[in-house]
N, C-alpha and C positions, 0 to 999 in steps of 0.2 A: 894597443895596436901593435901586432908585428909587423917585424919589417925582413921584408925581403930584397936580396939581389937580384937582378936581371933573371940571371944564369940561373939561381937557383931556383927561384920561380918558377921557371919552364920547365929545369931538372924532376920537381916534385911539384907536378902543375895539380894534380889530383887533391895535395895534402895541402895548397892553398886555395884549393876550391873549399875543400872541409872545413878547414881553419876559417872560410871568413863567413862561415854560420854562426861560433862566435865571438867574432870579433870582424873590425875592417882588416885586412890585410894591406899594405904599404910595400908598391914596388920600386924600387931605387935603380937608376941606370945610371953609371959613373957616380953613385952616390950623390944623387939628387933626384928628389921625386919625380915621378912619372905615373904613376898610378896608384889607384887604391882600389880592391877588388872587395864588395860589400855582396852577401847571401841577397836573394832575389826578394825575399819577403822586405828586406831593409829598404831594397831598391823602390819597391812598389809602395814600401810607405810614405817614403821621401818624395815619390811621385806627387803619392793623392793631396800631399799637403804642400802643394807647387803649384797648386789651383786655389787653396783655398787662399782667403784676406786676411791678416790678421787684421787685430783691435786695431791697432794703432791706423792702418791704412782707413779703414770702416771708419774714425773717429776723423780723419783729416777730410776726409771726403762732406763727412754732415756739418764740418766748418766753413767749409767753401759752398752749400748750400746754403746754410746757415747765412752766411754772409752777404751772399748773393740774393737769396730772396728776404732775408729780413723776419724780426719773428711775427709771427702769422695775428693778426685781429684778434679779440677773443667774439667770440657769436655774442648778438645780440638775443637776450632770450624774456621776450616780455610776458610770457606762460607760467613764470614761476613768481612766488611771493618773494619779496626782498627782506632778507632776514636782519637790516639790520634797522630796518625803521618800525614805530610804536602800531601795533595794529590797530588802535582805532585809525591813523593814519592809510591803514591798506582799506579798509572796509569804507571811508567817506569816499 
């Protein structure tokens, strides 16, 4: 990341607009940060992924479902054969 002055910044505003296609640009006023000037493609990335969730958020959320409603019944399914008893047992 470059770093520019105030002054210089504005001096050669064009060559820090170019510059920050590759790279962020870092503007310093009394030598301390103030801005950081990022190409618009960056901008617009950083956007789209400011909506999205990550895992971790997705995963705390199905804990507090989780929690809250408890795990689920399993179905009763009296259509199928029970695989673990002797079949002359299924067939009397």
């Amino acid at each position: 990341m470059n770093t520019w002055k105030a002054a210089d910044a504005k001096r050669h505003f064009s060559k820090l607009l170019s510059s920050s296609h590759d790279a962020p640009q870092l503007v310093l006023l009394r030598d301390k940060p103030v801005s950081v000037v990022i190409s618009y493609e960056q901008f617009a990335r950083s956007e789209a992924m400011r909506g999205t969730r990550s895992m971790d958020d997705w995963l705390d959320e199905l804990v507090a479902i989780s929690k809250s409603e408890g795990d689920p019944e399993p179905p009763v399914r009296s259509d199928r054969r029970e695989q673990f008893i002797d079949e002359n047992e299924w067939t009397s």
